[in-house]
N, C-alpha and C positions, 0 to 999 in steps of 0.2 A: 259917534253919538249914541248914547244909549237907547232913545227912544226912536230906532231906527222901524217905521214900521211896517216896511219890506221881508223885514226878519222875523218873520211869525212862529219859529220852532222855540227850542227849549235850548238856554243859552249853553247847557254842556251838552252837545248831539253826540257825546258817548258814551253818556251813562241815562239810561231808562229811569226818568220815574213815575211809578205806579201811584205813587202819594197824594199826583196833581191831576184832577180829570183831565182838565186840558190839554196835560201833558197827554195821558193816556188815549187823547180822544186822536192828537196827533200824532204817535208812534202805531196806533191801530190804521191810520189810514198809511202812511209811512210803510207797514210791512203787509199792511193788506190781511189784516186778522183783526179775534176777535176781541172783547176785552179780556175776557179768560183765557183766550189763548195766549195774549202778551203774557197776563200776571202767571201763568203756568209756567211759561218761558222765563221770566225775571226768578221764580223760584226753583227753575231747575239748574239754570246756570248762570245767576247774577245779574249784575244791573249793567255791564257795560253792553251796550249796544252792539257791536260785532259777534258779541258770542250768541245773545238774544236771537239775532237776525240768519245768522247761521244755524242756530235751534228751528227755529219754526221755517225755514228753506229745507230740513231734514221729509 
């Protein structure tokens, strides 16, 4: 069902986007930073979520 509403993330959880606060407000609690620091990360090594998350664990 699509309006499943236990599923509260962003329906591709591997790719980052900065574009949607909401997104951003839950990828910031997600990797436990700040907004700047996600969108630093999405611009230094893209949007997929593994590399983001491995940026900012550096």
């Amino acid at each position: 069902m699509a309006d499943d509403l236990d599923n509260r993330g962003p329906q591709d959880r591997s790719r980052v986007n900065v574009n949607e606060s909401w997104e951003v407000s839950w990828w910031t609690k997600k990797f436990g930073c700040t907004q700047a620091q996600l969108k630093a990360a999405v611009k230094a090594v893209g949007v997929m979520a593994k590399d983001v998350e491995a940026h900012l664990k550096k």
